[in-house]
DOPALUM-690961 format. One record per atom (N, C-alpha, C): x, z, y. Coordinates in pm, whole numbers, padded with zeros to 5 digits, always signed. Atoms other than C-alpha are relative to their C-alpha. Layout:
% DOPALUM-690961
XZY
...
***
This chain:
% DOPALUM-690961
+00030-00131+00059
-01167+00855+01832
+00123+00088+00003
-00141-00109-00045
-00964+01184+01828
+00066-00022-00126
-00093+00032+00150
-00689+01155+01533
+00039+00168-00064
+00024-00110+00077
-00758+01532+01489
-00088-00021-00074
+00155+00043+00113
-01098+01431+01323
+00031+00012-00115
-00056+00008+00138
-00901+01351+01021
+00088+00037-00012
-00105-00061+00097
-00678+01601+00933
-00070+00116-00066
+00007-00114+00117
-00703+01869+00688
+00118+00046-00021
-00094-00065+00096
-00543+02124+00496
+00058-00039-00126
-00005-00007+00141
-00383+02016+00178
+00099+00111-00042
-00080-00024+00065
-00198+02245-00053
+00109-00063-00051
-00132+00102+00031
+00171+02128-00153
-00012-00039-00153
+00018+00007+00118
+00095+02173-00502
-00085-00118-00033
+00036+00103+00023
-00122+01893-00492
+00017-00115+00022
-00102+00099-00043
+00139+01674-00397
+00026-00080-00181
-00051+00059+00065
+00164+01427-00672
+00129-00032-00056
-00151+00048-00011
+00550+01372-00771
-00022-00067-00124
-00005+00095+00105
+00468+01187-01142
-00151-00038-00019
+00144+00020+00057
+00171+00980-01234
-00056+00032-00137
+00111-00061+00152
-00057+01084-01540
+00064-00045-00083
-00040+00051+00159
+00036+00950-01884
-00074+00002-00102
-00029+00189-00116
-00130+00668-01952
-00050+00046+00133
+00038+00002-00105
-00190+00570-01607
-00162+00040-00017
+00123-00036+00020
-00572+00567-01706
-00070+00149-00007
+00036-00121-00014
-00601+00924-01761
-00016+00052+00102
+00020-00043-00119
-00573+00990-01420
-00154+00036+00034
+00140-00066+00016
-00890+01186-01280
-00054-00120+00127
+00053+00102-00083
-01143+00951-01077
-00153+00077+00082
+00079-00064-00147
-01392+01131-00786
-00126-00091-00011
+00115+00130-00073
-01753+00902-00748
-00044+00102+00095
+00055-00033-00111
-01886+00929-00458
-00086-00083+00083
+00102+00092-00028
-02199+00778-00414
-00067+00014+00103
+00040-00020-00055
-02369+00718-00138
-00086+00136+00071
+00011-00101-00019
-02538+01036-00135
-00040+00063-00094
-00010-00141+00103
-02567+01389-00315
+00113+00035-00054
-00111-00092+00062
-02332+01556-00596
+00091-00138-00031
-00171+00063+00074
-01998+01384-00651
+00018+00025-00145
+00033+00032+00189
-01904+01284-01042
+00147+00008+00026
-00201-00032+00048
-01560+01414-01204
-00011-00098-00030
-00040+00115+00119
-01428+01118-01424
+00098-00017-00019
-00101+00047+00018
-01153+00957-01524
+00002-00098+00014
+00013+00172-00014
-01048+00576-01428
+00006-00061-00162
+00086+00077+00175
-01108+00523-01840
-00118-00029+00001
+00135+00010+00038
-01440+00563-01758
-00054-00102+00051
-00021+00133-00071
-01422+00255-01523
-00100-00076-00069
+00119+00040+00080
-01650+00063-01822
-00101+00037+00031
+00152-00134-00010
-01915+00334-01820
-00047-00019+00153
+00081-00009-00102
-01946+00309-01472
-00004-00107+00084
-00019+00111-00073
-01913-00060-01377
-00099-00066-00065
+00100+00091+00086
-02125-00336-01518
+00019-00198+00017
-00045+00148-00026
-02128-00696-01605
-00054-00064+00148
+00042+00082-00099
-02123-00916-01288
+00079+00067+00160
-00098-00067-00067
-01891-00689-01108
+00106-00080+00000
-00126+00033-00019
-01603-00807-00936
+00124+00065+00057
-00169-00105-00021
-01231-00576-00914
+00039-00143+00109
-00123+00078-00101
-01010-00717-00632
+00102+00049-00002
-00097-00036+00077
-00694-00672-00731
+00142-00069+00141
-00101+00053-00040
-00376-00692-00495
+00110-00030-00102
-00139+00108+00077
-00081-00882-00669
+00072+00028+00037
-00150-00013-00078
+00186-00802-00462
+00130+00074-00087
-00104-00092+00071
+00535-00677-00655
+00071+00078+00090
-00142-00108-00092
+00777-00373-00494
+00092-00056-00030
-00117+00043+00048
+01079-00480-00437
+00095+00098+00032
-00092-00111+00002
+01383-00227-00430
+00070-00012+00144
-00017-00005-00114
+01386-00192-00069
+00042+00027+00083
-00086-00019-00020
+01567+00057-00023
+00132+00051-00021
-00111+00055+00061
+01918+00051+00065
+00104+00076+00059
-00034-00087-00073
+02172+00259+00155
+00180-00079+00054
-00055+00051-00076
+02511+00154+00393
+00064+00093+00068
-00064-00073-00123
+02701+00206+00684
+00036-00087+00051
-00052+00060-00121
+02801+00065+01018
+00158-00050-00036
-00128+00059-00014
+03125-00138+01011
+00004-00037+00127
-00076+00108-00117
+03356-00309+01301
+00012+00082+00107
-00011-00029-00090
+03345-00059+01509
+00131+00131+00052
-00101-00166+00036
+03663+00180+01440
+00038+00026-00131
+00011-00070+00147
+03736+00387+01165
-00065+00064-00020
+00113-00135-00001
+03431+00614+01189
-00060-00138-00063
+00156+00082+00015
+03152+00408+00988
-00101+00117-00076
+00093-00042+00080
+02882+00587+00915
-00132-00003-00103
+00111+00074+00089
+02627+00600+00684
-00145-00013+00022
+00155+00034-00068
+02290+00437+00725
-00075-00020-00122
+00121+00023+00057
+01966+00442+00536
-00098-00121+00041
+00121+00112-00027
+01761+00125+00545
-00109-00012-00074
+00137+00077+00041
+01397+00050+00479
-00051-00147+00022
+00058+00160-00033
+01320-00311+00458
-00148-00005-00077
+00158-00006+00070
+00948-00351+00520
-00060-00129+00056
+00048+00128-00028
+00884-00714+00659
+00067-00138-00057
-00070+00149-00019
+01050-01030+00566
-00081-00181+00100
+00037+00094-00105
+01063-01303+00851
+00020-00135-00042
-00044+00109+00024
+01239-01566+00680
+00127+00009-00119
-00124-00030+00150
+01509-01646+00374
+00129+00082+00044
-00087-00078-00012
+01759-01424+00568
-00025+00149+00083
+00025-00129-00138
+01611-01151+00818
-00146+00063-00073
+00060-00109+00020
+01435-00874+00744
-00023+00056+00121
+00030-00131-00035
+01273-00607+00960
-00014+00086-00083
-00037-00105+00145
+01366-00261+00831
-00014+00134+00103
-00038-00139-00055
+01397+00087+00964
+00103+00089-00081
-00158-00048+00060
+01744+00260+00982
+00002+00132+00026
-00038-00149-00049
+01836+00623+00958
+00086+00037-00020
+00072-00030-00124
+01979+00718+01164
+00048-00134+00103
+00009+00123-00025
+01909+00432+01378
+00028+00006+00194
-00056-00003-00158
+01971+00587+01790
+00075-00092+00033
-00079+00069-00067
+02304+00464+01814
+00044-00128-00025
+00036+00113+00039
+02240+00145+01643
+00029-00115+00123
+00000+00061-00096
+02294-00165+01887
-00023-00160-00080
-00021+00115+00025
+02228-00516+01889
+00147-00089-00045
-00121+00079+00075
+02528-00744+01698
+00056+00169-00075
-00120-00045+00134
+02654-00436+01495
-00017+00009-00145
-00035+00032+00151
+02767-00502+01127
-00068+00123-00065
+00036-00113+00063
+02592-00280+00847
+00031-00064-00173
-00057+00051+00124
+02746-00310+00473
-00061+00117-00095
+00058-00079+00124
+02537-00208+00170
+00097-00059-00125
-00087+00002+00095
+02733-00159-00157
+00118-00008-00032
-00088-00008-00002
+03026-00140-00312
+00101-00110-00076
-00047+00091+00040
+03306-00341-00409
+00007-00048-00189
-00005+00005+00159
+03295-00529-00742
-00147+00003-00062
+00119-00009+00002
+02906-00474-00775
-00095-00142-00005
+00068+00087-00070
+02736-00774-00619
+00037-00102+00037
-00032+00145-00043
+02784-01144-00550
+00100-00036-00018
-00173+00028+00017
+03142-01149-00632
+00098+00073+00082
-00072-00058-00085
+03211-01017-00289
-00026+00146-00024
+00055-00122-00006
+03076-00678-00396
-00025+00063+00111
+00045-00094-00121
+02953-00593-00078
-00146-00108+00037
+00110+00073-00059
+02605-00740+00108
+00037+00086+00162
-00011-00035-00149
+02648-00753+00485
-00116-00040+00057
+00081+00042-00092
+02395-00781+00753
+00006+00042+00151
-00067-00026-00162
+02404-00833+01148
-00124+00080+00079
+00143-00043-00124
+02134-00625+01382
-00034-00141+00100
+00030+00102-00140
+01987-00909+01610
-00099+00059+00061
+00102-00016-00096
+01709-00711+01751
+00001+00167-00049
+00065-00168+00008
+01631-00269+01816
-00132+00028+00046
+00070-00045-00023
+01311-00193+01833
-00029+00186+00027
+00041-00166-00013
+01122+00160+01875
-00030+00043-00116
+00016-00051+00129
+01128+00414+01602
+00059-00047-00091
-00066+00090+00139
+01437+00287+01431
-00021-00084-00036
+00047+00148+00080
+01267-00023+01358
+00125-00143+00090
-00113+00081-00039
+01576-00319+01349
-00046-00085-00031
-00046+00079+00052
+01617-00674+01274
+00103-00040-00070
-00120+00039+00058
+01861-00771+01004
-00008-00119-00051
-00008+00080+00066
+02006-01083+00943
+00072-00016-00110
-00153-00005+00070
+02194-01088+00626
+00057-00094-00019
-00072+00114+00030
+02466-01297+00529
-00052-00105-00137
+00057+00083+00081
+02294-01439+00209
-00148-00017+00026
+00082+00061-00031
+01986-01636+00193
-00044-00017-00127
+00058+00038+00120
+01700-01703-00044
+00063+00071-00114
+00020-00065+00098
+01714-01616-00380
+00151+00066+00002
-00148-00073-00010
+02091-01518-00343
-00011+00105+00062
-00018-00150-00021
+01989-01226-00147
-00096+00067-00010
+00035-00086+00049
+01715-01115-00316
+00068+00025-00136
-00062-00061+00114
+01882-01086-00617
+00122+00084+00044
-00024-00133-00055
+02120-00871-00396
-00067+00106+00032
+00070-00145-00007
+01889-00650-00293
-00059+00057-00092
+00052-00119+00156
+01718-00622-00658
+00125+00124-00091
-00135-00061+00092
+02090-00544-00754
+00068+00166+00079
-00027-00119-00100
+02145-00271-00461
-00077+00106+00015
+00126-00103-00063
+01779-00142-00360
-00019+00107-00121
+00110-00092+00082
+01596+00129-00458
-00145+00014+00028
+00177+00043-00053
+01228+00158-00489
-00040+00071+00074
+00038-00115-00116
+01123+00287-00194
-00143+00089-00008
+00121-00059+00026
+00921+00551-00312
-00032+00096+00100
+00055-00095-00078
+00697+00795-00052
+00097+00091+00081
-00053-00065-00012
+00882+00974+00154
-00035+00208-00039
+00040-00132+00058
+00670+01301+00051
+00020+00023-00139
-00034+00007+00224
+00792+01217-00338
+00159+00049+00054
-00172-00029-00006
+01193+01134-00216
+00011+00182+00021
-00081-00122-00059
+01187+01474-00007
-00038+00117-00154
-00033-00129+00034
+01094+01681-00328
+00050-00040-00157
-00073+00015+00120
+01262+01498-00631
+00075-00143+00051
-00096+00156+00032
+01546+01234-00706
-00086-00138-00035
+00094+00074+00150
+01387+00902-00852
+00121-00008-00051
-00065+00070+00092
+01514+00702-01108
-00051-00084-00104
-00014+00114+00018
+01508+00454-01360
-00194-00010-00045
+00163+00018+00061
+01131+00549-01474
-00095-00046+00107
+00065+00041-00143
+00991+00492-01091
-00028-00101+00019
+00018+00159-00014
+01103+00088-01144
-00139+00010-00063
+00121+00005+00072
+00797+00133-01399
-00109+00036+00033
+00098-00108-00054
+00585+00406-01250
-00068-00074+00137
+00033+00029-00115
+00608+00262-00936
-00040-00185+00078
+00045+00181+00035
+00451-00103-00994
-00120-00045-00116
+00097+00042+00040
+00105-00208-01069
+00058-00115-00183
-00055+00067+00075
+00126-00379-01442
-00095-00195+00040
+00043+00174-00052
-00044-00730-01266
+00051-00103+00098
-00087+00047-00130
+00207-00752-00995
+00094-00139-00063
-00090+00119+00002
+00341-01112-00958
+00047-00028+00125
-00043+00054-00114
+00437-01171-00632
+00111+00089+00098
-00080-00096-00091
+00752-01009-00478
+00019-00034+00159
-00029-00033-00148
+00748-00850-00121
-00075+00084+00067
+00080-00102-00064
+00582-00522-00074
+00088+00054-00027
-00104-00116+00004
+00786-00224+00021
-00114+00124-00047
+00027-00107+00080
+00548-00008-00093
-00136-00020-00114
+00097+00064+00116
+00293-00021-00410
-00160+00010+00061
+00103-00009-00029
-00065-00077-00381
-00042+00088-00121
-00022-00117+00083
-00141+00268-00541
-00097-00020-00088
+00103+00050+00066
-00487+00227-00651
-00008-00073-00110
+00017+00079+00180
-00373-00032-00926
+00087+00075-00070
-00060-00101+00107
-00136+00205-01079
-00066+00062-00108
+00097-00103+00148
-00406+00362-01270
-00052-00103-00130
+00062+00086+00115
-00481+00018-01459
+00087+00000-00091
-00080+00029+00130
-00339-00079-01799
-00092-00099-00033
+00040+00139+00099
-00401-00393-01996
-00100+00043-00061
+00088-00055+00096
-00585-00210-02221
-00150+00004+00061
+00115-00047-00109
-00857-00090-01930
-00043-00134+00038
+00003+00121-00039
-00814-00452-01784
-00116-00048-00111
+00045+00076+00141
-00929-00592-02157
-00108+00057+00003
+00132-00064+00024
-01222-00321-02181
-00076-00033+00109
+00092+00024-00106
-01356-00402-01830
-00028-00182-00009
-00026+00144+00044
-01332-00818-01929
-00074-00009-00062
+00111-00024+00108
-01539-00713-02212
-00138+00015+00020
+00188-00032-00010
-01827-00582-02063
-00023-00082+00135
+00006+00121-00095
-01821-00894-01810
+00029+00004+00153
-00037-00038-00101
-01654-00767-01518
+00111-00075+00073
-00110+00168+00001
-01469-01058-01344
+00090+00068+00112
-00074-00102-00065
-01113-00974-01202
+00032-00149+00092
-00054+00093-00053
-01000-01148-00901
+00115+00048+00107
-00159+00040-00082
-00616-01188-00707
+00001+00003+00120
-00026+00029-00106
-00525-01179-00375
+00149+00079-00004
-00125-00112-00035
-00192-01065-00218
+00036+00062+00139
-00027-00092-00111
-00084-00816+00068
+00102+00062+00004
-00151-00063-00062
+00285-00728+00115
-00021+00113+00053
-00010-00121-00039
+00263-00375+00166
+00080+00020+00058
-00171-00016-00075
+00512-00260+00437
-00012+00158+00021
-00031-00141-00060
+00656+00066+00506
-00089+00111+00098
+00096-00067-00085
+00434+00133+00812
-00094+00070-00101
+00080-00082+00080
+00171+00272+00559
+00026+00123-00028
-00039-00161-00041
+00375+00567+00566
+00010+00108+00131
-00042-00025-00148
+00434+00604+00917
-00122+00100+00046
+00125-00081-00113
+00191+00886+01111
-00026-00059+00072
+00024+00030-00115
-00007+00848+01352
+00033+00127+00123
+00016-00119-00146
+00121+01023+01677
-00091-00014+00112
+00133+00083-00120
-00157+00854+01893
-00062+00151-00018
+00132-00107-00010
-00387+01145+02009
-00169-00095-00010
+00119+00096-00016
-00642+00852+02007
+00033-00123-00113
-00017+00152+00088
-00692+00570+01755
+00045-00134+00070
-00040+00106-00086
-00717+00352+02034
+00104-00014+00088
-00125-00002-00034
-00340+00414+02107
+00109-00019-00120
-00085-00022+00121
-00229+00363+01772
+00054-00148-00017
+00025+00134+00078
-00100+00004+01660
+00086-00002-00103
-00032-00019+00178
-00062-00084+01283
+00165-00093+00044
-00083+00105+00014
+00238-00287+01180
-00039-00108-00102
+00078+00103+00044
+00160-00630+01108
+00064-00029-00180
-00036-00066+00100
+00202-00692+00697
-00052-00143-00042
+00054+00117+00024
+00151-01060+00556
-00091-00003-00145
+00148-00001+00145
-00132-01154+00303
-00052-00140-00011
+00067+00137+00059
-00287-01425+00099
-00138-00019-00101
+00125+00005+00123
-00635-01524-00028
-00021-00132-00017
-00020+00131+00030
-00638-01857-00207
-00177-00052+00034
+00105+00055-00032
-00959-02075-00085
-00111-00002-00145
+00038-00004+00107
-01064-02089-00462
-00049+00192-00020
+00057-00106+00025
-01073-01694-00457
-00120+00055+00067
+00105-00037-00075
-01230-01690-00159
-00178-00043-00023
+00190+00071+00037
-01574-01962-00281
+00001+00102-00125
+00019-00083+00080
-01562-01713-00607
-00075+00100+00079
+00037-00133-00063
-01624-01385-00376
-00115+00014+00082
+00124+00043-00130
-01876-01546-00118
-00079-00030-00171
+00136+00033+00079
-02093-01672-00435
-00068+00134-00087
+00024-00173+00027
-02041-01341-00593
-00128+00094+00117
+00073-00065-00057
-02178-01173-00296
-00152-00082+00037
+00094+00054+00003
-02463-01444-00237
-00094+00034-00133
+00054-00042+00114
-02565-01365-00601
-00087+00139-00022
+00026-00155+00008
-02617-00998-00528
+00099+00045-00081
-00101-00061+00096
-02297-00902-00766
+00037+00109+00081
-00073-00078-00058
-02090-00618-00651
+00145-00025+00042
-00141-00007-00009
-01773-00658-00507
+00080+00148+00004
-00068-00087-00017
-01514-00419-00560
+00128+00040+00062
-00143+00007-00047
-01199-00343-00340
+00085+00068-00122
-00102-00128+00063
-00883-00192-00554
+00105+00061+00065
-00114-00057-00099
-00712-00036-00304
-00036-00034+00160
+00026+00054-00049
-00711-00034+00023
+00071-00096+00098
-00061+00083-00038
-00455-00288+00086
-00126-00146-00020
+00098+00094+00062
-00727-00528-00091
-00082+00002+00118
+00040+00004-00082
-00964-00422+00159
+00021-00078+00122
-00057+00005-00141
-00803-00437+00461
+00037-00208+00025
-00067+00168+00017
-00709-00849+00333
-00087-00064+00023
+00098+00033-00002
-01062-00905+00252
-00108+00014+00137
+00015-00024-00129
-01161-00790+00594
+00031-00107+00086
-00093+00077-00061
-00916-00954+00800
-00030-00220-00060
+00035+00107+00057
-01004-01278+00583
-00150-00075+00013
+00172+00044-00037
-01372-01309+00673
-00051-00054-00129
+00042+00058+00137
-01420-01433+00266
+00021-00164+00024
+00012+00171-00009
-01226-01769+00366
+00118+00034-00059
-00112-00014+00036
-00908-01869+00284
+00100+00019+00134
-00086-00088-00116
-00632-01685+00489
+00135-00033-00087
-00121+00027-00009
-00251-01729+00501
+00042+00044+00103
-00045-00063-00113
-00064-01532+00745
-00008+00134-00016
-00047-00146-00018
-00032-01170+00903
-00141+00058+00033
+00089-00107+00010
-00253-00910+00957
+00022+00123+00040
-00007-00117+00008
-00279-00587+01149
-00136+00074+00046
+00137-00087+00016
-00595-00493+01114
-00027+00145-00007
+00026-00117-00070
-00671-00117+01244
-00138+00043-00063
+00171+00016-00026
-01037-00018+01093
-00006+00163-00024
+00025-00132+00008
-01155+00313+01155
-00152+00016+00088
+00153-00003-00021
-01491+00442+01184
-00116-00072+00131
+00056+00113-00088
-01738+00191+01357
+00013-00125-00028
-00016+00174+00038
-01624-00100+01183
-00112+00001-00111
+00148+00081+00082
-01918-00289+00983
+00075-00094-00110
-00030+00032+00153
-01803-00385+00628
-00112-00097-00058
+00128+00070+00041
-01881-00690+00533
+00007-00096-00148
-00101+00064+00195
-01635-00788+00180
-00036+00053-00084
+00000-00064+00074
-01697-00525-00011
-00097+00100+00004
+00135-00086+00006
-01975-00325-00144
+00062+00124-00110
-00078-00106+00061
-01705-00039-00333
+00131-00050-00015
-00151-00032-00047
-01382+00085-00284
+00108+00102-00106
-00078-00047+00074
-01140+00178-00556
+00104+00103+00070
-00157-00042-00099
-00870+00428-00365
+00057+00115-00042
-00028-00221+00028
-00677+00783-00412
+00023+00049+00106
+00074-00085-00067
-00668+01007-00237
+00146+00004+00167
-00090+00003-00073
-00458+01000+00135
+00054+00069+00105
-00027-00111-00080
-00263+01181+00398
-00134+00002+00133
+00058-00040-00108
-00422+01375+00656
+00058-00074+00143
-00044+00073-00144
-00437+01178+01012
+00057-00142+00001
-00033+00130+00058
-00355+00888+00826
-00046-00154+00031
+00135+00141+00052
-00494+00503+00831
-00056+00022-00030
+00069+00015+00137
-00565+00512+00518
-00124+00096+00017
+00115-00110-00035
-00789+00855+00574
-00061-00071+00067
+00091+00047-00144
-00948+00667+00923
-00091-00075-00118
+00036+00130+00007
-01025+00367+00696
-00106+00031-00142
+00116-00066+00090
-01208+00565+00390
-00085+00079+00068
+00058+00003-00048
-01366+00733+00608
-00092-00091+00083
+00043+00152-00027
-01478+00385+00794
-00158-00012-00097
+00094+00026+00144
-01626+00325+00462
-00104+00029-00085
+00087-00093+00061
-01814+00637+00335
-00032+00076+00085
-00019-00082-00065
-01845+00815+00650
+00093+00126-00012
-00051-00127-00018
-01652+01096+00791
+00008+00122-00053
+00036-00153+00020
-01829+01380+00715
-00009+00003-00141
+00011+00025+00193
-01902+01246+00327
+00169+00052-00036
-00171+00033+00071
-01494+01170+00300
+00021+00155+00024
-00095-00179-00073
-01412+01560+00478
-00044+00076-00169
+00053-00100+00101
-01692+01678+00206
+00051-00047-00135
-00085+00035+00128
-01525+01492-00086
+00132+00022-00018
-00136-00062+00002
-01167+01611-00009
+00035+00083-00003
+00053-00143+00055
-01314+01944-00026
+00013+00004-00115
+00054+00006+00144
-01451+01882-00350
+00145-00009-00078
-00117+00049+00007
-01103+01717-00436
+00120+00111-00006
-00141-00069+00010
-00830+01956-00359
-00119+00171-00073
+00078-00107+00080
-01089+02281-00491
+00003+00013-00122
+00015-00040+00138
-01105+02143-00832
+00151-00086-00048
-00129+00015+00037
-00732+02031-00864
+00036-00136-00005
-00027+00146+00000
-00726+01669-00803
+00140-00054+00072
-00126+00087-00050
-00376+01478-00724
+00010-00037+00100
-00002+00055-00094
-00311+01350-00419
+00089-00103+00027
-00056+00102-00054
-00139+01049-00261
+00057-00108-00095
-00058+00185+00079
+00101+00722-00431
-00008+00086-00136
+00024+00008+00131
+00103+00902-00795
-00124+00135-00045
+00130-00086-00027
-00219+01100-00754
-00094-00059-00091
+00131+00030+00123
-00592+01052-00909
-00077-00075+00167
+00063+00097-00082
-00864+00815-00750
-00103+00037+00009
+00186-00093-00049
-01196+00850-00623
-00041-00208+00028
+00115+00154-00005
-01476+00513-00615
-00096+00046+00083
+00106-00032-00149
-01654+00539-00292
-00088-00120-00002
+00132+00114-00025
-01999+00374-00204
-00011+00035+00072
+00025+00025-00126
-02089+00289+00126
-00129+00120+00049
+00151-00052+00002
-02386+00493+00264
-00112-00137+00038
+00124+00112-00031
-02727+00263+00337
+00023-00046+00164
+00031+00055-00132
-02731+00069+00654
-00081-00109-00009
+00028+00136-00052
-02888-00187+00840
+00017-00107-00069
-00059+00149+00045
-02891-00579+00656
+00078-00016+00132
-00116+00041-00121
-02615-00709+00826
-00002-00169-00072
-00020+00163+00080
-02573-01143+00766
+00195+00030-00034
-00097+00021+00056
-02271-01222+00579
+00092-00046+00088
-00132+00075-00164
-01933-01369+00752
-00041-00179-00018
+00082+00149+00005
-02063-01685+00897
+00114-00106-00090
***
């Protein structure tokens, strides 16, 4: 498909830069299969869910990703480099993207922090072993395992949006803001936005009226920001992003859906896991691509907010609710003042009617 299809106009003003306060207040979009779209709020989440419902919930924690540096060994010029670390390969190497990353080369030295700071040596070093395209590097660093993530918790920063960085500073409220309160599992570079809007509190009220929550995880990576410059979808490829659904979550979700329950994605990192997973148990990577034409077969609603123009994320709600629904709900959306993107407001999409389709064998 053309990757004009999905763009739009947004206004800047509806650029999110802080989330609501509580998260819950945030405004919530339905968008039901067909007719008028419903204001709400994700408080109302109760009101409009019901017992026997199941939330899918990514787990994944942000970790303070990024990091800022400069080139050593090569002179007295070092300059300074920006790193994004959005993969981890193993207890020392990262893939990351560096800016500015041109004159970058295989074997040269890059030193985040300063002396007196960190490990004793107050510095964290790492070697390039591999340049990819689009700034994207390999770094090995000199520490390993938990010794260098607790460098990088002690260095990074949370790599928040680049459409947030370019129009405010963060700081120390972002560690908070910018992290689901269910996250256990560190190694996403960026948050799975969609759970931002929960609170314990919401959690406890949806528990109440018998709404069963279930776990998985999906390492969010950087790419999620990345455009698409493809004039065609079918020139685009994702970056791959590791994920986990425990075999126990998975017989839960299959009996769920055998039952007739509802499943619910929360995000669409969740999605995209549950997809890719066929409702078994999965371990491994994932670059799953889905844009309109794909046949949905995990989830029968989609928790999400709202995303850039020309985007995945856009292809892949659209996917979901059709095209022309998602164009006419983003209408609706930016008209009556709704938030947009990582600290934005959410919208609960339903599929339109199709065809029975059999389940994943």
């Amino acid at each position: 498909m053309r990757v004009d299809q999905f763009d739009f106009d947004l206004p800047p003003e509806r650029i999110a830069l802080r989330p609501m306060v509580p998260r819950a207040a945030a405004r919530l979009l339905v968008v039901p299969p067909a007719g008028g779209f419903q204001d709400q709020v994700v408080a109302d989440l109760p009101r409009l869910l019901r017992a026997g419902d199941v939330l899918v919930f990514n787990d994944t924690r942000v970790i303070p990703a990024a990091l800022s540096g400069r080139r050593v060994g090569r002179g007295e010029h070092e300059p300074a480099m920006e790193v994004l670390l959005h993969q981890r390969l193993d207890g020392s190497r990262w893939k990351a993207f560096a800016k500015p990353g041109k004159r970058l080369q295989a074997g040269d030295r890059i030193r985040f922090g300063a002396e007196g700071r960190v490990c004793l040596l107050g510095v964290l070093d790492a070697t390039v072993t591999e340049k990819g395209a689009a700034g994207e590097i390999t770094l090995a660093f000199d520490f390993h395992g938990a010794a260098l993530d607790e460098a990088i918790a002690s260095l990074g920063r949370m790599p928040l949006p680049p459409y947030i960085e370019g129009k405010r500073a963060q700081d120390e409220q972002d560690r908070a803001d910018y992290q689901t309160v269910y996250a256990e599992r560190d190694g996403a570079v960026a948050a799975p936005t969609a759970g931002l809007h929960f609170t314990r509190e919401l959690l406890k009220s949806l528990q109440d009226i018998g709404v069963q929550e279930e776990f998985v995880t999906l390492h969010v990576g950087a790419g999620t920001f990345l455009p698409v410059k493809a004039e065609d979808t079918a020139d685009h490829k994702m970056h791959a992003e590791w994920g986990e659904v425990s075999a126990a979550v998975a017989a839960r979700l299959r009996r769920a859906k055998d039952e007739g329950r509802r499943v619910i994605a929360v995000g669409t990192t969740s999605l995209r896991l549950l997809e890719s997973s066929g409702l078994e148990a999965f371990s491994g990577t994932t670059d799953i691509f889905i844009t309109p034409g794909h046949r949905f077969r995990s989830a029968d609603a989609l928790i999400t907010n709202f995303h850039l123009p020309r985007s995945t994320l856009f292809m892949l709600v659209a996917a979901f609710a059709g095209l022309s629904r998602m164009q006419a709900a983003y209408g609706h959306a930016i008209a009556r003042g709704y938030r947009f993107y990582s600290y934005g407001d959410a919208s609960l999409l339903f599929p339109p009617p199709c065809p029975a389709i059999s389940p994943f064998p």
